[in-house]
N, C-alpha and C positions, 0 to 999 in steps of 0.2 A: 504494500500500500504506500501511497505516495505520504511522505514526513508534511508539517504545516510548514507554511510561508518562512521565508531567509526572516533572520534577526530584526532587519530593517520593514518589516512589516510588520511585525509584533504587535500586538496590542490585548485587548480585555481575554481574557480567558475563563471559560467557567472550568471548574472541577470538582464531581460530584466523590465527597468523603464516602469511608468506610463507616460502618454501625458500630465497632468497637473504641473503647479508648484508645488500647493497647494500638489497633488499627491505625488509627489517625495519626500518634505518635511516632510509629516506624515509617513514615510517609512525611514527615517533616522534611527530611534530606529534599525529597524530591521536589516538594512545595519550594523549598529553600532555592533549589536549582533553576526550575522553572522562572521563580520571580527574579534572578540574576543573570536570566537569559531573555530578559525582557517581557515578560508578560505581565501586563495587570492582574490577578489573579481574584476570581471570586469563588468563593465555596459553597458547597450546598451539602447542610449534613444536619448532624442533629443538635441541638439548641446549646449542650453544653459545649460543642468545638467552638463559640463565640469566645468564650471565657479563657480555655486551653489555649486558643490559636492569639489571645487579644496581645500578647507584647511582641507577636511577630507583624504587624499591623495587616493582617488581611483580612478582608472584608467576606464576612459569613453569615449567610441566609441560611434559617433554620426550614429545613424541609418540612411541611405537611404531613398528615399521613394519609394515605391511599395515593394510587398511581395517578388516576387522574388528574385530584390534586396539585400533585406535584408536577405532573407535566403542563396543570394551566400558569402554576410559579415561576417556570422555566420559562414559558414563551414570554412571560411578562418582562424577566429579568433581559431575557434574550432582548429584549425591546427596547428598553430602560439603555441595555447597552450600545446599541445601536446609536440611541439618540444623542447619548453621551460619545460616541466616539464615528461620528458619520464618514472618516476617511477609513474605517474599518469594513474590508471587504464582506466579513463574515464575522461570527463571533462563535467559534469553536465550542467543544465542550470533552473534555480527559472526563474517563469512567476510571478511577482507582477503585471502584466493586466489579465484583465480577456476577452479579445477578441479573436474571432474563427481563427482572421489572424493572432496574438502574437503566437498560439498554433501552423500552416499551417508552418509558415517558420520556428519555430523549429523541426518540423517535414519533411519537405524540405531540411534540412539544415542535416538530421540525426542528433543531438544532443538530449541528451536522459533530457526531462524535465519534469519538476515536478510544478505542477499548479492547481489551482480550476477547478472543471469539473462545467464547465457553458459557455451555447451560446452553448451546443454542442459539444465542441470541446473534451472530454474527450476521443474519438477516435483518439485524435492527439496525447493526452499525454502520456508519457511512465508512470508517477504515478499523480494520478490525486487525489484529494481530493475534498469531502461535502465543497460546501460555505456554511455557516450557517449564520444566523443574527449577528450582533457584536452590542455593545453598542454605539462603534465611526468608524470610517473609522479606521483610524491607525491599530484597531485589527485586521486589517482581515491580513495585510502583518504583523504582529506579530505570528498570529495563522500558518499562511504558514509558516513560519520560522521555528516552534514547531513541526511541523508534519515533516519535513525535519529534524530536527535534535533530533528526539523524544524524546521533551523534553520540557514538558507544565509549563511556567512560566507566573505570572502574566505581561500584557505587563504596561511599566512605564506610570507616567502620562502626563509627558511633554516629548517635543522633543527636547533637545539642537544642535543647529548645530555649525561647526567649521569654520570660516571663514579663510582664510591667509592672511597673513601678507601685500604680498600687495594691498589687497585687502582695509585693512586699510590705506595703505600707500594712494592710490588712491584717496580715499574719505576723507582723510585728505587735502587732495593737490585741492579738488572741494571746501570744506568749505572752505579753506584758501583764494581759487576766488575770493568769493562770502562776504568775512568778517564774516563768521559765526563761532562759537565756537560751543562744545559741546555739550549738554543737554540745548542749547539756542535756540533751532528752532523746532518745531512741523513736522511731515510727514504726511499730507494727503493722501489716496490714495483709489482715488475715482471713478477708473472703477472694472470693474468683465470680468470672464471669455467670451470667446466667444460662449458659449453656451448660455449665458443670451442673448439672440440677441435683445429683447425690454427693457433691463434695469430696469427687474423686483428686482434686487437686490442691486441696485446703491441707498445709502440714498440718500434721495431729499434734507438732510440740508447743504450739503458740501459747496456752496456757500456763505449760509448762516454763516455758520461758519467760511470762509474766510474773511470775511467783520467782523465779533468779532475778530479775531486774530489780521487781520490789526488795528482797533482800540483798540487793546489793548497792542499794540507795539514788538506781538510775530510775530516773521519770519515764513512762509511757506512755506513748500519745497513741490515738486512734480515730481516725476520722472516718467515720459511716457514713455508708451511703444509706437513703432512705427507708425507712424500718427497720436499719440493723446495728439501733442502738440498745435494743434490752437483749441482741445476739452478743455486742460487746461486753455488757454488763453480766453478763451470766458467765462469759468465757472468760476477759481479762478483769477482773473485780477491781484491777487498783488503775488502771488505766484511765490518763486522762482524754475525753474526747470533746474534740471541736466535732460539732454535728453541722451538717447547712453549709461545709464551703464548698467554695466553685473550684474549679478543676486550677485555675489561676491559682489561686488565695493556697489551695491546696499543694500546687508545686511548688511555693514557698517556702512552706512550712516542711516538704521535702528535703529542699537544698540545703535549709539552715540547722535540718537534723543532724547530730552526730553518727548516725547506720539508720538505715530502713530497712527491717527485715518484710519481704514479701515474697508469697509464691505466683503462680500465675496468672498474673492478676494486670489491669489497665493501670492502675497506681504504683504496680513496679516498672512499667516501661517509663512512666510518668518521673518516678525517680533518678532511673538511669541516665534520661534523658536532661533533665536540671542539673546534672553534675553530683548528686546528691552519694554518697557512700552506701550502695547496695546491696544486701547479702540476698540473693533469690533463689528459693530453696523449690528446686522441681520435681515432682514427683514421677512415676514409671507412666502415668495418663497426659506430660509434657512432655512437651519433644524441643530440640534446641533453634529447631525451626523457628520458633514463637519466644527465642531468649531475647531480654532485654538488653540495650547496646549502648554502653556506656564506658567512660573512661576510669570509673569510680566501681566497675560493675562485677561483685563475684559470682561465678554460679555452681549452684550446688547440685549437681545433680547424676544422681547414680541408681543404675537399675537394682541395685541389691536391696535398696529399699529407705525411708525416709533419715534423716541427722538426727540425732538427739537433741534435746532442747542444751543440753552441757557442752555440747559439741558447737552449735550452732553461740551460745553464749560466751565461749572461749573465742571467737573470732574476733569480738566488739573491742 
């Protein structure tokens, strides 16, 4: 399939995110690359990438839900863009999902995009591309990048993300609450996505590790997501939790931890990705495929079966 327009044409670009955190996060690079190779970049995803994306300054429409929906937001935006940028021949649009509905409202929506041909959907796309096997997730929104701007570079190894400022400010203003300073308190963070629905990928020592922390006079933080604060309160008892922050407010409070222990989970890529001091502990239902990529980043991960909470608190 033929790549988009030479550099000197460049202009607005939409790009439709992934549904995970974790997702969004190993796709930074690429967002990253994209917008240094000239594109305006507008994103279409789910309401908290506004907040995660806000200190790299791009601009993110929360998608709707149902297809139609969503494909009447698309022509809109497509529109919006247009008018805003009228020497623009076209106004593209990158699929970073690989589902047959991401493909249907682009298509819906008439917007001309460009996406891996997989699920089928390569009769929706106007340039479609081979998914091939990749080493890590992160490559494969690397390698779409390359093929869209035909221009095959190795993809980097880690992800840094940009948090703003008040982002910082916020979570300065939560430790302050709470009497905690900087690099003096630990982050747990010991759910997983929703597709683990039996908790195949949740380490079993978290508790146990909370009960070494407490006796060993280090602080415990915990920030849950939405109803899984009396799951905190039952599992880590002494553990302090900010409940309600945004994924921003929240990478802060990341980076300015002294360790984040996490298993596979959208707030350990979150960590790895701030710079933050990561212990990620995978069990035999993760694969390395999905490790988080950082320059602070250890990973724990061995088929014989999970670490010890004593094992995992000797690293700190």
């Amino acid at each position: 399939m033929q790549p988009l327009s030479r550099p000197n044409d460049r202009g607005p670009l939409i790009v439709r995110l992934c549904n995970w955190v974790g997702e969004v996060v190993l796709a930074v690079p690429t967002l990253q690359r994209l917008t240094a190779a000239g594109f305006e970049l507008h994103l279409v995803g789910k309401s908290w990438a506004r907040d995660l994306l806000l200190g790299e300054g791009w601009s993110v429409v929360a998608r709707p839900h149902g297809s139609w929906q969503a494909a009447n937001q698309l022509r809109r935006l497509q529109q919006s863009l247009k008018r805003d940028h009228p020497l623009a021949k076209t106004v593209p649009m990158l699929l970073l999902t690989k589902s047959f509905s991401s493909a249907l409202e682009a298509r819906l929506a008439s917007v001309t995009s460009y996406g891996y041909a997989h699920d089928g959907r390569s009769i929706l796309l106007n340039h479609h591309y081979k998914l091939t096997t990749f080493a890590h997730a992160s490559h494969s929104y690397w390698h779409l990048a390359s093929c869209l701007l035909n221009e095959a570079t190795p993809a980097p190894e880690h992800v840094t993300l940009q948090l703003h400022t008040k982002d910082f400010t916020e979570a300065g203003r939560l430790l302050t609450t709470h009497q905690l300073a900087p690099k003096r308190y630990v982050v747990l963070c010991p759910f997983t996505g929703a597709d683990d629905t039996e908790g195949k990928k949740v380490w079993p020592g978290f508790r146990a590790l909370g009960e070494l922390l407490h006796a060993s006079g280090i602080a415990c933080v915990v920030c849950p997501g939405p109803g899984e604060e009396s799951r905190v309160a039952a599992r880590l008892p002494h553990a302090i939790q900010f409940s309600g922050t945004s994924l921003g407010v929240y990478g802060a409070i990341l980076k300015n931890a002294d360790a984040v222990i996490a298993n596979d989970t959208g707030p350990g890529h979150l960590a790895a990705a701030v710079g933050a001091r990561l212990i990620a502990i995978y069990g035999q239902r993760s694969t390395k495929y999905w490790a988080p990529l950082g320059t602070h980043t250890r990973l724990l991960h061995e088929n014989s079966g999970w670490p010890t909470a004593t094992a995992v608190h000797s690293l700190l």
